[in-house]
N, C-alpha and C positions, 0 to 999 in steps of 0.2 A: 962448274958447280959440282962438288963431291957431296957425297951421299949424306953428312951433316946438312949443310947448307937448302940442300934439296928438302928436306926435313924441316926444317926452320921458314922454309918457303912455304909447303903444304898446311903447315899449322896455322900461319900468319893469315893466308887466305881461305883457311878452312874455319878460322874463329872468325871472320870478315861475313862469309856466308853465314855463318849461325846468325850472326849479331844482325843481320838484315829481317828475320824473322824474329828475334826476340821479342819476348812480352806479349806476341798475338794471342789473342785468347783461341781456343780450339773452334769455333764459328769464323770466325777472321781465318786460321788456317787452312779451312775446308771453304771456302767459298773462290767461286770458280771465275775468273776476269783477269788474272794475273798475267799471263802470255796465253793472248787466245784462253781458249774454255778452262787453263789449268790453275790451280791452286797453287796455294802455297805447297800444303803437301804433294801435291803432283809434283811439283820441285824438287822440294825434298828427296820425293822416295826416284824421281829421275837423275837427280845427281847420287845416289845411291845407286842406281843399275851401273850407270857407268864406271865407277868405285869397284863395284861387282864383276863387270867386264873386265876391267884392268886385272883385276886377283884372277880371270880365267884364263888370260890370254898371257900374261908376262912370263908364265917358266915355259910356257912355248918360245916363247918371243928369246928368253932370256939362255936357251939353245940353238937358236941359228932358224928356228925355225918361225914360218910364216902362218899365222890365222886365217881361215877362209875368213871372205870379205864381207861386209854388211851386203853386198848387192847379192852375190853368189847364194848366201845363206838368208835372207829376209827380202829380197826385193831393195836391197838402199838402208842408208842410215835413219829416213825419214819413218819408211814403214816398221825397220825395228822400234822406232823411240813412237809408235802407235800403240804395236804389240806391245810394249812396257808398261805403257801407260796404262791400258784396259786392263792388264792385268796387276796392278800395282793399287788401282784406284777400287778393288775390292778388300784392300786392307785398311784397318780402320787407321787413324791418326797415329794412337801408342803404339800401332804394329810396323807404321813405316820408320817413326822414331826410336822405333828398336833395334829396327834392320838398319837405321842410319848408324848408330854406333857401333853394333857388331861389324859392320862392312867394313867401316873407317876403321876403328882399331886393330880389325887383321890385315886393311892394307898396308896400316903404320908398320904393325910389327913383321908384314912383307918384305919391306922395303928395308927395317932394317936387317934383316938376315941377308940380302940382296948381297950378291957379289959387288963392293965397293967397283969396281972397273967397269959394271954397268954407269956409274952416276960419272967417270972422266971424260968424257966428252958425249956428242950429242949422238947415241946409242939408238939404236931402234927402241929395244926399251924405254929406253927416258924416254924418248919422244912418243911413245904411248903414254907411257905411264904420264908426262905433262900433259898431253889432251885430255886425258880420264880424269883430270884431277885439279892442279891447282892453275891451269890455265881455263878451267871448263868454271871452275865456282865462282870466279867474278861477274861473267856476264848473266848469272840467273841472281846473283846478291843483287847485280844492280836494278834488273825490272823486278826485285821485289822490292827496293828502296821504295823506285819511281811508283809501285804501285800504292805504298803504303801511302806515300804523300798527299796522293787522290784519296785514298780510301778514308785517311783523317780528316783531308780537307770537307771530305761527304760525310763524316761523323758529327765535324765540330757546325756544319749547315743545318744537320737536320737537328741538331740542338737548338743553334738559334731561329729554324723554325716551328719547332715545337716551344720554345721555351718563351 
């Protein structure tokens, strides 16, 4: 996969994840059952840390060099994406979909200044940069699919119990 292709990949399953949240109104975003206690936005602004992560760790990465480890530095990858969380679910809705495009767009435009010979074979880079990115947004597009289908199916109920 070269550095196009990788590009064409990122967009494809970055319009996929959008498109799982589209059209929720901002009460539907901010209501918490999605994965465990987290929201929609929780989602969001947690696939944005790791977007985030990626843009701090890749020109380390992208010189030979190694990032201390989620365990060494937070206790695990578990307790980091905690610390995210709490700290992330102080920002209102428009402030993490703010931070969702500013992240994305400078990882795009990361990636393309990115030495093409990172993206020729399967690179420590690339293999960060896929877990941070277009291998990580399909599995939170999909439990927010599966959430949405309960959460309409619990809409279009309490219609025909009230109605």
């Amino acid at each position: 996969m070269d550095k196009q292709q990788f590009l064409k990949q990122l967009d494809k399953r970055w319009t996929d994840f959008n498109e799982s949240y589209a059209g929720l109104s901002d009460a539907q975003m901010t209501e918490s059952g999605v994965i465990g206690d987290w929201s929609v936005k929780d989602i969001v602004a947690h696939v944005t840390w790791w977007e985030e992560e990626a843009l701090k760790h890749l020109p380390l990465i992208s010189q030979g060099g190694r990032p201390r480890t989620y365990a060494s530095e937070y206790g695990g990858i578990d307790a980091f994406n905690a610390l995210m969380t709490e700290k992330k679910r102080r920002l209102s809705l428009s402030e993490v979909l703010k931070e969702r495009d500013e992240t994305h767009a400078r990882l795009v435009s990361y990636i393309e200044y990115a030495p093409d010979e990172q993206f020729l074979s399967e690179t420590r880079f690339r293999y960060r940069l896929r877990l941070d990115t277009y291998s990580h947004y399909p599995k939170h597009g999909k439990a927010i699919r599966a959430w949405r289908i309960k959460f309409e199916g619990r809409d279009r109920m309490d219609f025909v119990l009230s109605g």
